[in-house]
N, C-alpha and C positions, 0 to 999 in steps of 0.2 A: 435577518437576511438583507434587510434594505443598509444595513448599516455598512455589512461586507461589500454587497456592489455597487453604493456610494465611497469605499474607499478605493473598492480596485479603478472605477472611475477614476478618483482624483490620481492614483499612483501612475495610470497610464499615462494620461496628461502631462502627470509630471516629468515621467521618461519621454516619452515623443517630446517635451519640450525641450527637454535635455540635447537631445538629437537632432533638434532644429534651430539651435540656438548659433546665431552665425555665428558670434566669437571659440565657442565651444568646438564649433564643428570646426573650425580653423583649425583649432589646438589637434584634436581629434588625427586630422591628417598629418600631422606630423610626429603623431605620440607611438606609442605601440601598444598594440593588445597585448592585456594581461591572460584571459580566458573569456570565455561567455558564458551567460548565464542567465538564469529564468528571474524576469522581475518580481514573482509571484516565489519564489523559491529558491532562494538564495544562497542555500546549500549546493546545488546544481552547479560545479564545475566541468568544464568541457574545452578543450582546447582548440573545436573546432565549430560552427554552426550548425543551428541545429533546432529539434524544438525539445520543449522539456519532458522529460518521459512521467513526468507526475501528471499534468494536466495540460501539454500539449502544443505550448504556446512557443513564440518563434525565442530563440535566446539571442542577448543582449550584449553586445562586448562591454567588457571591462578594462578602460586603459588604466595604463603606470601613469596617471594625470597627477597624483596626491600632493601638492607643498608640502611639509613640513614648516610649522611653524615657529619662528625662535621667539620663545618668549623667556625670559627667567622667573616671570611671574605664572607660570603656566608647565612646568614642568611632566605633565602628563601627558599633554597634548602630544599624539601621534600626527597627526596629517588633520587638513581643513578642507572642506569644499565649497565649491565656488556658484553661489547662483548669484545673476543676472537681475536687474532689479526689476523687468517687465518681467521676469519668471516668479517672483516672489509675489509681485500680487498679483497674479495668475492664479496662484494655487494659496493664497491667503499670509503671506508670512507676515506678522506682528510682531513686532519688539517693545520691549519695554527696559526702561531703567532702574538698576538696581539702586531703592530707596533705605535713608536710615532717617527713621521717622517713632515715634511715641506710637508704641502698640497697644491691642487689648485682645486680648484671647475670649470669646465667647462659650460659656457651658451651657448648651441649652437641658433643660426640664421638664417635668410636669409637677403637678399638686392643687392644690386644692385651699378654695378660703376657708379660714379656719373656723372649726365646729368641735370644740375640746368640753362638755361639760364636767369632763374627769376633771380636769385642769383650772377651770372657773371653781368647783367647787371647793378646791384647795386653796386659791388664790382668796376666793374669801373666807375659808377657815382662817389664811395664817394671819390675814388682816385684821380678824375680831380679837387674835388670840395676840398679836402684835400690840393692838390698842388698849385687851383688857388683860390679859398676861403675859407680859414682856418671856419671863424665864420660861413660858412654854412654847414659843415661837419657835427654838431653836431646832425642834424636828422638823415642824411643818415647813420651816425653812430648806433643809434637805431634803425632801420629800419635793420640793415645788425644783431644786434643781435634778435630780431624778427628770422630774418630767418635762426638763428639758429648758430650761429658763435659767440664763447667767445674773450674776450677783447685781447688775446694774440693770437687766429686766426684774432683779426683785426690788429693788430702792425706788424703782419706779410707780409699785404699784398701788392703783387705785381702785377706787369704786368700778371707776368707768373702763378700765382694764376687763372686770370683770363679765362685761356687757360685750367687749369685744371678740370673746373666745365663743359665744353663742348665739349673738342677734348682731345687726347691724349699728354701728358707733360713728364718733366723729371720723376714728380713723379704722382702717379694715386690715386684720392682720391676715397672712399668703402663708400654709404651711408649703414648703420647693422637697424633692425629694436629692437629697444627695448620695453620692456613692461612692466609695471609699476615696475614689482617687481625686474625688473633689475635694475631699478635706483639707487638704494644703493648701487652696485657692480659697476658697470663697472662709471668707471670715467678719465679723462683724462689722458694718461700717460699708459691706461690698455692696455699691448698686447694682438695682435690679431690675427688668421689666417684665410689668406683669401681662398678660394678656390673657380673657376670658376663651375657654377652648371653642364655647359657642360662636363667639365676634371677634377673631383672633385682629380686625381692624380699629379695634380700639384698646389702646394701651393703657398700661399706667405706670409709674417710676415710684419706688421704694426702696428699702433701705433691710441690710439682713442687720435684726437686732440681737438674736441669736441661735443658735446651734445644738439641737440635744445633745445632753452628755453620756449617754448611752445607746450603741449602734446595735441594731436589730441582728441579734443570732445568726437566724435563718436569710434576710433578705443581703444582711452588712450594705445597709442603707440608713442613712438617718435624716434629718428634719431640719431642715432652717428656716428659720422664722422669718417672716418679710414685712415689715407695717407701711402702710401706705395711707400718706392722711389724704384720705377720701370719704366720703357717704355714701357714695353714688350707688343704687340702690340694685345696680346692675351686678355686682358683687355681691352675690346671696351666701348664705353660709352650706356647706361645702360643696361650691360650683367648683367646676374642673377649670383649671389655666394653665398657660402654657410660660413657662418661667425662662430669663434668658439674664443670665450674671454676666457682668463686665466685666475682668480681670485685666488691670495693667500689666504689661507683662518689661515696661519701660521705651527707653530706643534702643531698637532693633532693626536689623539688615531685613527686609520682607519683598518677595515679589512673589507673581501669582501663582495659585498652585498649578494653573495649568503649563509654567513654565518647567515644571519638575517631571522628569521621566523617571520610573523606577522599575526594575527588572526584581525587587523585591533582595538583592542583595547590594545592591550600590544605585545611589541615585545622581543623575547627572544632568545638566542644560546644556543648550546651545550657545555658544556664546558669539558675539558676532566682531568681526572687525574689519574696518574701512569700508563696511556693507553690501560688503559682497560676499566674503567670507565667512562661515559658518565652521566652528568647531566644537566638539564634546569635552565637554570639562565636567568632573565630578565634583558633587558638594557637598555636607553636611545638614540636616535640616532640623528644625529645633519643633517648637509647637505652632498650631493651626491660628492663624489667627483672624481679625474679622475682616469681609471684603472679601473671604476666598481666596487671603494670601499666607504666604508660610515664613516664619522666620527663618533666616541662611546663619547659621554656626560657622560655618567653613567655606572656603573656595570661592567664594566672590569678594568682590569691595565696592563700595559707595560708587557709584558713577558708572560700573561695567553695565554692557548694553547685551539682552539674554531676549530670545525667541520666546512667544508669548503663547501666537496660535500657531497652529503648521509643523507644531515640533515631531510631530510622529510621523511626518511625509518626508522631512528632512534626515530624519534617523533612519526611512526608510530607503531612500536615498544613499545614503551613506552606507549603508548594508549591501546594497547593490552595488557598490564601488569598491568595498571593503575597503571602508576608511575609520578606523577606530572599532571599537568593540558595541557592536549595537545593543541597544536595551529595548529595542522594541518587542510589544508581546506578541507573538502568532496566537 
């Protein structure tokens, strides 16, 4: 409830600004009404004054004020409208510049330090049987990738390997829970950070060494291995953590996701020009990336200047002027 009467708040504001804006209201007297209409209800066409028969309120003209804007780089673009730069921070309006910059997409997780005795006890089976019968290793060796350990976690291992799947070692291995559509991202080599779920303030960085090779049935979830050379005693065998992968995803066009409107069928920004002008432009968006910014596929380029905060007062705005096709949600 407070959220709705902190917005009709700001949207009155924004209309009475509208309305008091000397340049505006110049234009105003010499333009001509289009119809009137309820700021709260924007379906509400009326060709005469009035109040709105939904919830009562006085209705608003709407002039033929619209530019059109000629862009060739822009070719969607119906009409722009115009705020006043003491209107814009009145009601919050932020811009930001569309960046191309080295990204990294964030998966976050959960799992647990690892507590594998199944897995210890194989690891030293295939070791006795590695050191005192070569030609019988060759099961226990499928057997140990079975349970989820690649050919250079076997060349690796040791004594003290075996110490690591049950008690605390030099270094502490992170079982991370994956899930299907992680598996194209996170692959061996991908840093990681770990965090204890009890002290999620203190961290730690490691490394995925490997990947079970068999996905669970029932969950279609599997296991990445994570080693982290640490002791630290904080790290008990199998404490809960909270996992967080890094994924480059390279350079990419990103700005923030609060710049992005989506009506759930097309998603579009504001885009700004000469700063006063504000237009809806549709774009493409790629994956989530970190910072709470989104990669652009489509519809922008390096250097264009896109509304940040305020975009939903402006779309609201715009809906009241019927200027473009609004994406706002009621």
């Amino acid at each position: 409830m407070k959220f709705f009467i902190t917005f009709f708040i700001l949207l009155g504001v924004f209309v009475a600004c509208s309305n008091t804006t000397q340049t505006t209201a110049a234009q105003h007297d010499k333009q001509e009404i289009d119809h009137y209409t309820c700021p709260m209800h924007a379906q509400i066409h009326k060709d005469e004054p009035g109040t709105c028969p939904i919830c009562g309120m006085d209705l608003v003209p709407v002039y033929k004020d619209s530019k059109s804007l000629d862009s060739a780089n822009t070719p969607d673009i119906n009409s722009s409208l115009m705020i006043a730069p003491d209107r814009q921070q009145l009601i919050g309006v932020k811009t930001t510049t569309v960046k191309k910059m080295d990204t990294f997409k964030n998966i976050r997780t959960v799992g647990s330090v690892a507590f594998d005795p199944e897995l210890a006890v194989a690891i030293r089976e295939y070791l006795e049987l590695k050191n005192n019968f070569p030609d019988l290793a060759k099961s226990s060796k499928n057997r140990l990738k079975i349970l989820g350990l690649s050919d250079s976690d076997i060349n690796n291992l040791s004594a003290k390997t075996v110490t690591s799947y049950t008690l605390p070692a030099s270094t502490t291995l992170v079982y991370a829970t994956l899930f299907e559509s992680d598996f194209p991202l996170v692959k061996p080599q991908t840093k990681a950070v770990v965090s204890l779920s009890a002290n999620p303030q203190v961290s730690y960085e490691g490394v995925v060494t490997s990947i079970d090779n068999v996905v669970d049935s029932q969950t279609r979830q599997a296991r990445a291995r994570i080693q982290i050379n640490t002791a630290d005693v904080s790290l008990k065998p199998s404490a809960n953590v909270n996992v967080d992968f890094k994924i480059p995803l390279g350079e990419q066009l990103i700005i923030p996701q609060t710049a992005v409107l989506d009506n759930g069928n097309q998603k579009t920004v504001f885009m700004v020009k000469d700063n006063i002008n504000f237009y809806r432009h549709p774009i493409q968006t790629g994956d989530l990336a970190e910072n709470n910014t989104v990669v652009v596929l489509e519809g922008l380029n390096e250097g264009d200047i896109v509304v940040d905060a305020a975009a939903f007062l402006i779309d609201s705005e715009a809906q009241l002027k019927g200027i473009g096709n609004s994406v706002h949600q009621h």
